[in-house]
MOPAC internal coordinates of N, CA, C and O (Angstrom, degrees):
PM7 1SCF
backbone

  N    0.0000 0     0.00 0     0.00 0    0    0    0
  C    1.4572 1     0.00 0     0.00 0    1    0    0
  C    1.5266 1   108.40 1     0.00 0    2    1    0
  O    1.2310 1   120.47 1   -44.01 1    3    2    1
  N    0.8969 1   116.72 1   135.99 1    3    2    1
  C    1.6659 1   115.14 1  -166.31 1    5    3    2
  C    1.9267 1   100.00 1   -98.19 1    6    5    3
  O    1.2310 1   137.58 1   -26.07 1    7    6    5
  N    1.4721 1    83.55 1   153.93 1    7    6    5
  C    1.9977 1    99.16 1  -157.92 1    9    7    6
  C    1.6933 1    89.69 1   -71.03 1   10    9    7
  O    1.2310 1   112.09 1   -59.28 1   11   10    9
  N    1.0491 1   132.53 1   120.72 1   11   10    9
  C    1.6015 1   135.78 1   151.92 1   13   11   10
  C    1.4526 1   110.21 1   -91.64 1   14   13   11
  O    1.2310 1   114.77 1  -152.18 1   15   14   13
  N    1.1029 1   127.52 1    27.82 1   15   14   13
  C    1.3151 1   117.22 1  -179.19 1   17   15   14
  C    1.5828 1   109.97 1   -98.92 1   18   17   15
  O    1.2310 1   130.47 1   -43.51 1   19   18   17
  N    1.9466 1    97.40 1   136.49 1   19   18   17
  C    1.2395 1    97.04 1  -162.73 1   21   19   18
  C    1.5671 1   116.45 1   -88.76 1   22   21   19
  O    1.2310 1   127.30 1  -175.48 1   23   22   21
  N    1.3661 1   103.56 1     4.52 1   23   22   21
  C    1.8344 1   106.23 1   160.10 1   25   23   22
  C    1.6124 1   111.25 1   -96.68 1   26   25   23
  O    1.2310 1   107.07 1  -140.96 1   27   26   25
  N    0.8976 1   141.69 1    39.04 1   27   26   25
  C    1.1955 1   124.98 1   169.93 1   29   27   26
  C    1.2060 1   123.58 1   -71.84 1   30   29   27
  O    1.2310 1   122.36 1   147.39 1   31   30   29
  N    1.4583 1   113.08 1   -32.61 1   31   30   29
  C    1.2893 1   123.83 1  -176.58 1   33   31   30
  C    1.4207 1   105.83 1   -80.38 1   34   33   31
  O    1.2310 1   116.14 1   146.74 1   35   34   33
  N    1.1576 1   124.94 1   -33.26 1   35   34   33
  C    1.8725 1   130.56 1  -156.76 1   37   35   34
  C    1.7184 1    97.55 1   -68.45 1   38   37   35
  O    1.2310 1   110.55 1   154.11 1   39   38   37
  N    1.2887 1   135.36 1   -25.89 1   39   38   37
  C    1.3433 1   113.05 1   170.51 1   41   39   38
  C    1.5497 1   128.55 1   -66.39 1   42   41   39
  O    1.2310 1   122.02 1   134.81 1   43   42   41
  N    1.2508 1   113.74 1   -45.19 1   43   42   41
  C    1.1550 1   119.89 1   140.75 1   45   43   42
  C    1.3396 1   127.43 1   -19.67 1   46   45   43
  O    1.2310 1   126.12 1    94.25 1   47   46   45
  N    1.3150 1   105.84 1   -85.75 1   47   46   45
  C    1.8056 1   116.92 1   175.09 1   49   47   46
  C    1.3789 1   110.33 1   -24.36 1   50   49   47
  O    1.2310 1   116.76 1   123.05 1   51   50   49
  N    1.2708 1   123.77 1   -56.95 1   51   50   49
  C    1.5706 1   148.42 1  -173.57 1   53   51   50
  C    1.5013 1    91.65 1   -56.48 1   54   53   51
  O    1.2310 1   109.89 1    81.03 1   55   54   53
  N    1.1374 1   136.58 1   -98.97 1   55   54   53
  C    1.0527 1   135.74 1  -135.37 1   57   55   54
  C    1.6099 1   103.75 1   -70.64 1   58   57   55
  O    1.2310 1   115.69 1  -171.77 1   59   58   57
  N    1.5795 1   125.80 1     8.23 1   59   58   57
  C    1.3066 1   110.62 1   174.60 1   61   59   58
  C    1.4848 1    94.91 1  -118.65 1   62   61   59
  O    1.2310 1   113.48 1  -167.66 1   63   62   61
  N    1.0810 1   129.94 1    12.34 1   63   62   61
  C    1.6351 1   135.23 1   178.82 1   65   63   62
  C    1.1863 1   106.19 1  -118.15 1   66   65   63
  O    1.2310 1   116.55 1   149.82 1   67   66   65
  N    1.1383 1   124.16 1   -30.18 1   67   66   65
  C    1.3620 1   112.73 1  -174.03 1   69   67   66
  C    1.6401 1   132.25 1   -90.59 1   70   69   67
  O    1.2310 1   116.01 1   155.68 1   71   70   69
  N    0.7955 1   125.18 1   -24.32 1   71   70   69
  C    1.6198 1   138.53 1  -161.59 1   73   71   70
  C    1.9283 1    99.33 1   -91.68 1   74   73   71
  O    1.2310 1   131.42 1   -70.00 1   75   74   73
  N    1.5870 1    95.56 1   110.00 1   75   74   73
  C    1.9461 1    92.41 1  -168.76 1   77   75   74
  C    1.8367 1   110.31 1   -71.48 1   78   77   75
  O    1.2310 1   132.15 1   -28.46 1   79   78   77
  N    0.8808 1    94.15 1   151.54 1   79   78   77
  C    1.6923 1    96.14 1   177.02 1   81   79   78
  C    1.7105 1    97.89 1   -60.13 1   82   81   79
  O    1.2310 1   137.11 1   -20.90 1   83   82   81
  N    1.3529 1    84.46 1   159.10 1   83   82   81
  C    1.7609 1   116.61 1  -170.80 1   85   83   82
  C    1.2482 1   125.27 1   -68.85 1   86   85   83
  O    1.2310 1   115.89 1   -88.16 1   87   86   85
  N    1.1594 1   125.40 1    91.84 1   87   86   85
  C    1.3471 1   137.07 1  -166.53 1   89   87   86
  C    1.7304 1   125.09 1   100.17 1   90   89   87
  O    1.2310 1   129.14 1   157.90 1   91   90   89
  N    1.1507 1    99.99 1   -22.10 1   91   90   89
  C    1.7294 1   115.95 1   159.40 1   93   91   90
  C    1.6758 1   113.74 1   -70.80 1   94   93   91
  O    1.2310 1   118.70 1   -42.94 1   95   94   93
  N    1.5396 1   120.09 1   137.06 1   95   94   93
  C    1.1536 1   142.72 1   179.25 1   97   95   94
  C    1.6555 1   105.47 1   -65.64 1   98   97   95
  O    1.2310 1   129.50 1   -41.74 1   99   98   97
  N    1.3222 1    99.29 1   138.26 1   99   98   97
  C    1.6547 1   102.02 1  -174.66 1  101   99   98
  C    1.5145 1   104.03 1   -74.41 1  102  101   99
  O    1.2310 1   119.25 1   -71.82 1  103  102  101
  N    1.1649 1   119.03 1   108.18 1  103  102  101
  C    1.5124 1   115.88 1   162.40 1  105  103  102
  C    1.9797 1   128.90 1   -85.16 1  106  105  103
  O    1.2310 1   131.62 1   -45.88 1  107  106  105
  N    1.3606 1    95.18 1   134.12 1  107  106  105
  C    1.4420 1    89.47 1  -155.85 1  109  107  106
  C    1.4986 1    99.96 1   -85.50 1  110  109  107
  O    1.2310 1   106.77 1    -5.85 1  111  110  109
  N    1.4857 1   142.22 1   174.15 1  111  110  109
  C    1.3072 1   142.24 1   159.17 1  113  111  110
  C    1.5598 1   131.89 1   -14.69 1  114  113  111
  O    1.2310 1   140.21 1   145.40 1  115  114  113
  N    1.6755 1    78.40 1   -34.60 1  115  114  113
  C    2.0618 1    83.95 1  -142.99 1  117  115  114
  C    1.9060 1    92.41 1   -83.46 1  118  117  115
  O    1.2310 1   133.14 1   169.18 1  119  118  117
  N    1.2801 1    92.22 1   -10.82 1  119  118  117
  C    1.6916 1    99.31 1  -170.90 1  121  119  118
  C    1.9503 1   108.17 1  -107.89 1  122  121  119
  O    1.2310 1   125.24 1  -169.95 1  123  122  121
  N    1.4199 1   107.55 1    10.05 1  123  122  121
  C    1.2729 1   113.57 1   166.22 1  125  123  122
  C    1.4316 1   127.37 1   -95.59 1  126  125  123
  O    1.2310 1   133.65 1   -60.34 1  127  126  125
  N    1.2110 1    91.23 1   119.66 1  127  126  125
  C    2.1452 1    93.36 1  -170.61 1  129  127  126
  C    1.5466 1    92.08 1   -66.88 1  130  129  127
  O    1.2310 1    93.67 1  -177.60 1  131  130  129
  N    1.1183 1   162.98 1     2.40 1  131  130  129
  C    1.5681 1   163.47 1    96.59 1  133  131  130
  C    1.1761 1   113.97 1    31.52 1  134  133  131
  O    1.2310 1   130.66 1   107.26 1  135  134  133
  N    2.1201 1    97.04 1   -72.74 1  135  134  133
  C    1.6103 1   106.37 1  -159.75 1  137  135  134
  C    0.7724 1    97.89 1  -113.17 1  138  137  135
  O    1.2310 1   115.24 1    -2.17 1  139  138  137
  N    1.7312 1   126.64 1   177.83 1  139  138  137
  C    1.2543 1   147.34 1  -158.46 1  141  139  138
  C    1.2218 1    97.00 1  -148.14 1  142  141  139
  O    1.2310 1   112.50 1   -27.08 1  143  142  141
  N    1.6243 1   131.76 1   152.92 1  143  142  141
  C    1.1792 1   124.58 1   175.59 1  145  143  142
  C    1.8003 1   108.79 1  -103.83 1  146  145  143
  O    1.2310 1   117.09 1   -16.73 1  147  146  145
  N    0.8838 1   123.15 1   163.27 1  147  146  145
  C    1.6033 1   117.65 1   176.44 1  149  147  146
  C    1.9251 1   102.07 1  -174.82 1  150  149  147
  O    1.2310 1   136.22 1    -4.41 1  151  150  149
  N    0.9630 1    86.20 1   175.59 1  151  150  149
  C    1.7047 1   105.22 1  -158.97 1  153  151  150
  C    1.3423 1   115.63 1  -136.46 1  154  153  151
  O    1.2310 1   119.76 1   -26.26 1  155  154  153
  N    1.5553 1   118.06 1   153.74 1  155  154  153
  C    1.4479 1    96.55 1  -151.69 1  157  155  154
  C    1.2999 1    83.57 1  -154.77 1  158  157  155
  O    1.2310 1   117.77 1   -46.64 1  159  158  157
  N    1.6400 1   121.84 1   133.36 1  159  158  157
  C    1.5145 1   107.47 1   175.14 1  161  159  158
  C    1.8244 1   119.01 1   -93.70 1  162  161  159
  O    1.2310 1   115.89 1   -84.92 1  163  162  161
  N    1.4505 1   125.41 1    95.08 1  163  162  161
  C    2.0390 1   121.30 1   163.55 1  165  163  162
  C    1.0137 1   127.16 1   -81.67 1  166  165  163
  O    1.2310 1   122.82 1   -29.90 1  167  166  165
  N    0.9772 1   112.20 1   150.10 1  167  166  165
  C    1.2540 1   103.77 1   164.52 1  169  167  166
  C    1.6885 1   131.60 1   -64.72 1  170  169  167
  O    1.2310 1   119.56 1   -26.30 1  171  170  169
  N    1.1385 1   118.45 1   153.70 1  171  170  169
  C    1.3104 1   126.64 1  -172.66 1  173  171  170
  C    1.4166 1   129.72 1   -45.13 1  174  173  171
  O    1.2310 1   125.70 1   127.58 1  175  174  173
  N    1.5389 1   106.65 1   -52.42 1  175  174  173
  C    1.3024 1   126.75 1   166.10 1  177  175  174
  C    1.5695 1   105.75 1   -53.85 1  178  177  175
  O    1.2310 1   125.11 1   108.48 1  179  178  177
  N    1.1556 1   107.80 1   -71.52 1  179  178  177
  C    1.9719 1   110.01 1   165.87 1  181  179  178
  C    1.3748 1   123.46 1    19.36 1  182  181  179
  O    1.2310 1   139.38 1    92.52 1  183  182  181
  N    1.9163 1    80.02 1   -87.48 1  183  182  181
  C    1.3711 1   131.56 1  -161.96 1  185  183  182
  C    1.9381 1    79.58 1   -68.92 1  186  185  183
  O    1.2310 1   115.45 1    53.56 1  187  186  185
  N    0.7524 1   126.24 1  -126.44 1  187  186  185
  C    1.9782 1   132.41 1   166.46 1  189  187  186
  C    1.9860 1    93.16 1    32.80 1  190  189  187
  O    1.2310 1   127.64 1   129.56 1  191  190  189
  N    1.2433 1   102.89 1   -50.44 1  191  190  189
  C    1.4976 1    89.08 1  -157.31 1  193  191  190
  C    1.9340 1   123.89 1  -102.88 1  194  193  191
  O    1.2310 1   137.97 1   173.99 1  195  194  193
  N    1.7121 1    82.77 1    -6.01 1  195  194  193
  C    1.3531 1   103.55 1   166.84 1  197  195  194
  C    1.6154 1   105.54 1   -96.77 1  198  197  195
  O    1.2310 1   115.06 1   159.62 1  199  198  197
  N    1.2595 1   126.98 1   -20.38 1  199  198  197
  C    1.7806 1   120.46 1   173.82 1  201  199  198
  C    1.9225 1    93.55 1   -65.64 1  202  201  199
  O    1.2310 1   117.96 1   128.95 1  203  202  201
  N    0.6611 1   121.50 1   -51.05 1  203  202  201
  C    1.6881 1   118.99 1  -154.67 1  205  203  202
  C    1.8103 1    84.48 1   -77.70 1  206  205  203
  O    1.2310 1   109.32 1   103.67 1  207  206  205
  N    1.1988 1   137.61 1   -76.33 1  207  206  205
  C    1.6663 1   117.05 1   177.71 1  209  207  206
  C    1.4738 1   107.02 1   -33.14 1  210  209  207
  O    1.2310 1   113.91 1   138.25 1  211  210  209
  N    1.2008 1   129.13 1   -41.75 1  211  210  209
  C    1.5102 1   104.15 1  -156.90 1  213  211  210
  C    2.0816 1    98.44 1   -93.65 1  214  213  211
  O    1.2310 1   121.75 1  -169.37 1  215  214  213
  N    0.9649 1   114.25 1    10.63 1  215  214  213
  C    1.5056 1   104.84 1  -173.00 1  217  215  214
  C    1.6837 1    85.13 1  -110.09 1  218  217  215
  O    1.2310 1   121.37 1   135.45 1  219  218  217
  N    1.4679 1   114.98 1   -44.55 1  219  218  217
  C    1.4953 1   104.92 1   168.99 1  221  219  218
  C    1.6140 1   119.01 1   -45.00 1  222  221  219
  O    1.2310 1   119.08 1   122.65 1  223  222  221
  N    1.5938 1   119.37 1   -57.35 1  223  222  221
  C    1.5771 1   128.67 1  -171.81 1  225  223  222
  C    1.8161 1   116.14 1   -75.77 1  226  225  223
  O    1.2310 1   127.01 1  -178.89 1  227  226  225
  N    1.9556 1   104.12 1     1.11 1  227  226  225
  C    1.3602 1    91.35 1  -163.62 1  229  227  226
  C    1.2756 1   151.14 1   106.07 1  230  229  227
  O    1.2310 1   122.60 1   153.78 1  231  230  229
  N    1.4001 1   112.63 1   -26.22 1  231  230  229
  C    1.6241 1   143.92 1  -161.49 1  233  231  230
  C    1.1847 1   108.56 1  -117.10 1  234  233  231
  O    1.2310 1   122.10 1   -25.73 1  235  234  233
  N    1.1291 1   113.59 1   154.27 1  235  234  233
  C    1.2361 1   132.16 1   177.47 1  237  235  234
  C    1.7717 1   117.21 1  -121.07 1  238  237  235
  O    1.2310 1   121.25 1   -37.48 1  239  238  237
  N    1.5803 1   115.21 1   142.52 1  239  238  237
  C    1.3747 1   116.63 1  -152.34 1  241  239  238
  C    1.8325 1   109.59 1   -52.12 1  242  241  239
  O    1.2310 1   118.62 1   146.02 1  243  242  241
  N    1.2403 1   120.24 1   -33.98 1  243  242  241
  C    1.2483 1   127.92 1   169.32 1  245  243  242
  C    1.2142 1   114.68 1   -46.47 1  246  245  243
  O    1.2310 1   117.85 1   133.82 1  247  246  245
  N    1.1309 1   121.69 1   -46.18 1  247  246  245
  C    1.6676 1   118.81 1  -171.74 1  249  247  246
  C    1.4200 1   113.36 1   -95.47 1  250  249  247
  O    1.2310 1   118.65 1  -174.51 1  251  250  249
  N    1.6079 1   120.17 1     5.49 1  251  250  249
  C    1.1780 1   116.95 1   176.35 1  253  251  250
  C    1.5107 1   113.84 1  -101.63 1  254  253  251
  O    1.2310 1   119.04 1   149.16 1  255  254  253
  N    1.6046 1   119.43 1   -30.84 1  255  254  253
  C    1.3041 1   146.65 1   170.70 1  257  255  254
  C    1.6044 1   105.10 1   -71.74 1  258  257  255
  O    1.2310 1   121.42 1   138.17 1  259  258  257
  N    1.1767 1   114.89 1   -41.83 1  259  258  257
  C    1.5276 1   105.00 1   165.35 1  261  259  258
  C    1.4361 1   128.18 1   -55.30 1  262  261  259
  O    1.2310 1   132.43 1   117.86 1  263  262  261
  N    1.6741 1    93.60 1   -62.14 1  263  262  261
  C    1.7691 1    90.76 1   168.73 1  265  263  262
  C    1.5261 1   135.96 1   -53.01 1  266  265  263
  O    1.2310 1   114.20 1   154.77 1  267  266  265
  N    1.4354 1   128.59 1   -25.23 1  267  266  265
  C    0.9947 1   176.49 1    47.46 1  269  267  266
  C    1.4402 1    94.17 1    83.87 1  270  269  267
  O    1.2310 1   121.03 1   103.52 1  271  270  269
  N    1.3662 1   115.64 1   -76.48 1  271  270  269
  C    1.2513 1   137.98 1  -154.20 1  273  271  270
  C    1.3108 1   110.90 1   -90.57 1  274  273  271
  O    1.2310 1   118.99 1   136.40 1  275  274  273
  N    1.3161 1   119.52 1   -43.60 1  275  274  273
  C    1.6512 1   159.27 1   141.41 1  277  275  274
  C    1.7320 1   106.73 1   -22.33 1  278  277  275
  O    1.2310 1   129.68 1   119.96 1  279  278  277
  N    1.7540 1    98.95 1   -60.04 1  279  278  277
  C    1.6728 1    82.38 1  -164.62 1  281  279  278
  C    2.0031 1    86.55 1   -84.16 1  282  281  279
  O    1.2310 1   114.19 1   155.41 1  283  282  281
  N    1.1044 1   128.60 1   -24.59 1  283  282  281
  C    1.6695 1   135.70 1  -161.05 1  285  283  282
  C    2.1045 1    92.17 1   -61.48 1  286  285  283
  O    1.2310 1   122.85 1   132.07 1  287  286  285
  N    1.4593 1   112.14 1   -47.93 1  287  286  285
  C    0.9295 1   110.46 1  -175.89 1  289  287  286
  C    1.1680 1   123.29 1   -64.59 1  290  289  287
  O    1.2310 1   117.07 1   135.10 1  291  290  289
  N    1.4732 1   123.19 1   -44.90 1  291  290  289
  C    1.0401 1   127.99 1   154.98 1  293  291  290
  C    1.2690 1   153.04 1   -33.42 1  294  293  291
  O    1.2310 1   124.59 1   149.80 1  295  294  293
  N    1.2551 1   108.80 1   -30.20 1  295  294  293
  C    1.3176 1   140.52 1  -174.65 1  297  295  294
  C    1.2734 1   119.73 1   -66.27 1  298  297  295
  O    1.2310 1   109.72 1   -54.77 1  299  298  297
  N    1.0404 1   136.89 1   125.23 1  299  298  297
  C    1.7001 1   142.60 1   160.28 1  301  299  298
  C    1.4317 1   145.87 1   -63.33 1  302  301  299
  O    1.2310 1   120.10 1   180.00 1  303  302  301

């Protein structure tokens, strides 16, 4: 049966994004001219059932909605 799961890739992702260079101060999001903050209205249940995947896979909702959006944009 072939893997449809839509984190397969995100462990990966993580471990080459995440870890700050060596001797530099960890800078968090909110202080990166990078990101932007924005808001998004789900539903409740959603939101409930994507917190428990992403504390299971590791991630945090930012980096899953990025890729998300990332591979959607991309796309042809």
């Amino acid at each position: 049966m072939p893997n449809n799961n839509m984190f397969a890739g995100l462990k990966s992702l993580k471990k080459e994004t995440s870890a700050p260079a060596v001797g530099r101060a960890k800078r968090g999001k909110s202080s990166d001219p990078d990101y932007a903050q924005t808001s998004v209205y789900l539903k409740r249940e959603t939101i409930k059932k994507a917190q428990v995947r992403l504390i299971e896979e590791d991630f945090d909702f930012s980096e899953l909605v990025e890729k998300l959006l990332r591979d959607w944009v991309e796309k042809k």
